[in-house]
C-alpha positions in Angstrom: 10.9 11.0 5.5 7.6 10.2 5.5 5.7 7.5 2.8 2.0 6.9 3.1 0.5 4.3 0.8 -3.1 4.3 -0.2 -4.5 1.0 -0.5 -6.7 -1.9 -0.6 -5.7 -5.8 0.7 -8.0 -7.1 -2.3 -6.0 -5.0 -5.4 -3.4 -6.9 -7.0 -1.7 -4.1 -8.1 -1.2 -3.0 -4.6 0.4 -6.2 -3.6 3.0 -5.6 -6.7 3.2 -1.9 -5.8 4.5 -2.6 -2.1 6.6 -5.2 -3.3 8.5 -2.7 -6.1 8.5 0.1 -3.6 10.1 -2.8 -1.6 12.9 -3.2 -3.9 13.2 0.4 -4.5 13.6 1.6 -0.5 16.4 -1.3 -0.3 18.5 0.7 -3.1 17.6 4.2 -1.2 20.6 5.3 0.9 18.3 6.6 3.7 16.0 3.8 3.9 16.4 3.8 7.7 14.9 6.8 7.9 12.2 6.2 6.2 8.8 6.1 8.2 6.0 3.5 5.7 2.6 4.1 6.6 -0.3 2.4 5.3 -3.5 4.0 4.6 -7.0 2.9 4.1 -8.9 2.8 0.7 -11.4 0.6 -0.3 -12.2 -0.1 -3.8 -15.6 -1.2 -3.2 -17.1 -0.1 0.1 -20.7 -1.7 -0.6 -19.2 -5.2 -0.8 -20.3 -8.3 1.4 -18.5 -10.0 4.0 -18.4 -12.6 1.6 -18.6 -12.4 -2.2 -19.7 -15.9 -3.8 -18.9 -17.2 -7.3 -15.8 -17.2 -9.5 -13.5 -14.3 -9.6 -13.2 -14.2 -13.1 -16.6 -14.1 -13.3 -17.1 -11.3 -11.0 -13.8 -9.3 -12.8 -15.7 -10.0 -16.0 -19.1 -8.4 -14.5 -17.1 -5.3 -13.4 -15.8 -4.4 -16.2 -18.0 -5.3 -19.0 -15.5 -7.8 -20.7 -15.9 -11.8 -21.2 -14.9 -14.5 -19.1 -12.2 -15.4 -21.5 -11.1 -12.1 -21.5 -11.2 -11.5 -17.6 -9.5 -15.1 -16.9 -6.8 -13.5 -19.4 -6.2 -11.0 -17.7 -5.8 -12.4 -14.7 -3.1 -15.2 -16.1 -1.0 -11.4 -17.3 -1.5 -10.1 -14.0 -0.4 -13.1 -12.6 3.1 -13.2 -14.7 3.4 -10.0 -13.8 3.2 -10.9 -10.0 5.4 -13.4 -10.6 8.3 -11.5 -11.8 8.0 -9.2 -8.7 8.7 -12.7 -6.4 4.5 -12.8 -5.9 2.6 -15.8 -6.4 -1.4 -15.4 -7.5 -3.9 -17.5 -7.6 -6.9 -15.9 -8.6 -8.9 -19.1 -9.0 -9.0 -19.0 -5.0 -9.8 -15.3 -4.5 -12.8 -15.0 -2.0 -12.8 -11.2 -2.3 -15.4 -9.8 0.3 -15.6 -6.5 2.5 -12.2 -4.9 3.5 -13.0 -2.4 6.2 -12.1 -4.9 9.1 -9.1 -5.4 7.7 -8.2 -1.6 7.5 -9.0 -1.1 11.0 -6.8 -3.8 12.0 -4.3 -2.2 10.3 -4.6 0.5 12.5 -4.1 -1.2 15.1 -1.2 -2.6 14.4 0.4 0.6 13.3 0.3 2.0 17.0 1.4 -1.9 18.3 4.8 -1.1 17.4 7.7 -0.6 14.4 7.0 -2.7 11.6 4.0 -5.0 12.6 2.0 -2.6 10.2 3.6 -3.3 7.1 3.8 -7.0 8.9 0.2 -7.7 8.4 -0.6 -5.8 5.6 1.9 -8.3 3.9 0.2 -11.2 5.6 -3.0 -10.3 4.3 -1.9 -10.2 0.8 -0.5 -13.6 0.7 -3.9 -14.7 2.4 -5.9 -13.3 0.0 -4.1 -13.6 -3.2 -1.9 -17.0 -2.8 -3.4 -18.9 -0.1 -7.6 -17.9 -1.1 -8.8 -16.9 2.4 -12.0 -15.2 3.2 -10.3 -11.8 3.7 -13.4 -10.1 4.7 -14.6 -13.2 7.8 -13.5 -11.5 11.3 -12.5 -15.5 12.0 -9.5 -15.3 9.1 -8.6 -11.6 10.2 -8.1 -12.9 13.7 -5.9 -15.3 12.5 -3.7 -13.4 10.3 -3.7 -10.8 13.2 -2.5 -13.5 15.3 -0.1 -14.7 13.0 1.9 -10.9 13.0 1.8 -11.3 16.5 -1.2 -8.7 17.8 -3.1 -10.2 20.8 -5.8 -12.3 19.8 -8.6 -10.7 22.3 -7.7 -7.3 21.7 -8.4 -7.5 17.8 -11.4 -9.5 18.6 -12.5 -6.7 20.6 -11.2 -4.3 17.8 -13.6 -6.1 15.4 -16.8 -6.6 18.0 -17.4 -3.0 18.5 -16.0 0.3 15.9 -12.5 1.3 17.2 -10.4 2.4 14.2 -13.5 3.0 12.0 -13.2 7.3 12.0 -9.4 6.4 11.0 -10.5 4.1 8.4 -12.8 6.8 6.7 -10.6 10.0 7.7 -8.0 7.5 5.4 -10.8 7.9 2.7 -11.3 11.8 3.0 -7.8 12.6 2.5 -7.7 10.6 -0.5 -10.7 11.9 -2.3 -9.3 14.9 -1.0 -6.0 14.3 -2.3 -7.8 13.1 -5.8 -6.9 9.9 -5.6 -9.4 7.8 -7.7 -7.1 4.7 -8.2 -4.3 2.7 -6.3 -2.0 2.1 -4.7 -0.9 5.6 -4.8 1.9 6.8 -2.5 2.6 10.3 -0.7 5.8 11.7 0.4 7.0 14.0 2.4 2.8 15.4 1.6 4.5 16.8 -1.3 5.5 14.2 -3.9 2.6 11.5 -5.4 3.1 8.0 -7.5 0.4 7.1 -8.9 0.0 3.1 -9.5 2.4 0.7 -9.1 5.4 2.1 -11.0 8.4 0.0 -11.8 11.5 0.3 -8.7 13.6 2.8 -10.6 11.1 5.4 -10.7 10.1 5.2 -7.0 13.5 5.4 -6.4 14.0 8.7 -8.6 11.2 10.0 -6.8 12.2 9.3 -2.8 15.7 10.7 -4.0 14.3 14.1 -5.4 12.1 14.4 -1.7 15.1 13.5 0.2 17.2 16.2 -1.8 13.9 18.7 -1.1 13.7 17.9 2.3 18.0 18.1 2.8 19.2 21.1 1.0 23.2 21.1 0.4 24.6 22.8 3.7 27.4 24.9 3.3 30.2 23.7 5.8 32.7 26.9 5.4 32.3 30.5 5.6 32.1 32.1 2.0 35.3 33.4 0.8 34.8 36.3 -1.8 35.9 34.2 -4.4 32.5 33.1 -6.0 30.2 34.6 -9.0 27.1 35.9 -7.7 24.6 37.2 -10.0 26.3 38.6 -12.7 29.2 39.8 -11.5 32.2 38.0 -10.6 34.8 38.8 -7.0 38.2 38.4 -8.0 
């Protein structure tokens, strides 16, 4: 079974998302079989390299509220977080331009099993706990590096455009797919979660596309002795 997950490195919901899909794939009895992709969307494709000032201050800008009111809801956000086994701090958020990142994370899909979701985890806890500057090439090389990808093969990733018609064919599907907010998870291409939904309902949901993709199998020949229809073989 197949789970693709739409999502950017600098949303704090996406960093709870993967962490309840996390805890619902470790209750799923075919969690082996599960294949986690992750796909690139960027929530603000204009952005700099490097984004100066507070992040509060920038939240508040965004979104038309106070600075009181933005540094609020980061503290909720941050409980939130916190419950899920996260640890935010937003007072050293340097947000800045995340399509390096993305491509990276292409790479390390085809560098072998599990070194995607590998880094896409490191790059959370860079951005959100430990304040890196997650759009610098110098800090992607050395989260890269970290995961264990080679160090001159995702500088030479980042010095020319490999990965960059991924990157956007990532942000077709989703506007193709109607996807105006995330994280927001596919499976199977035929079941969608929107937002980072609590572990029970992702849960309900990969059972239901399991059950879709694995209809019952009937192991024995039938008998006669079953109601079909309306009538009834006796």
């Amino acid at each position: 079974m197949k789970v693709e997950i739409f999502s950017d490195v600098v949303c704090p919901w996406c960093a709870v998302g993967k962490r309840r899909f996390e805890t619902a794939l470790a209750q799923f009895a075919h969690a082996g079989e599960v294949d986690v992709v992750w796909r690139a969307y960027e929530l603000d494709p204009s952005a700099p390299t490097r984004r100066d000032g507070e992040y509060a201050d920038h939240l508040a800008r965004k979104y038309g509220m106070t600075r009181e009111q933005a540094v609020a809801a980061n503290e909720r956000l941050t409980a939130t977080a916190a419950a899920e086994g996260l640890e935010f701090h937003f007072e050293r958020a340097r947000p800045g331009n995340t399509f390096d990142a993305h491509r990276l994370l292409h790479y390390a899909r085809e560098a072998g099993p599990g070194v995607q979701d590998a880094l896409k985890e490191r790059l959370f806890v860079a951005y959100f706990t430990e304040g890196a500057a997650i759009g610098e090439r110098e800090t992607l090389l050395r989260l890269a590096a970290d995961v264990g990808l080679d160090t001159q093969e995702s500088a030479d990733i980042l010095a020319g455009d490999r990965y960059a018609d991924e990157v956007r064919a990532d942000e077709r599907e989703a506007l193709e797919l109607g996807v105006t907010g995330v994280p927001f998870f596919v499976i199977d291409g035929k079941f969608g979660i929107p937002g980072a939904q609590d572990a029970p309902s992702i849960l309900s949901v990969l059972e239901r596309a399991w059950t879709k993709a694995h209809p019952l199998e009937v192991a024995v020949p039938a008998s006669g002795s079953a109601c079909e229809g309306d009538s009834c073989a006796v």
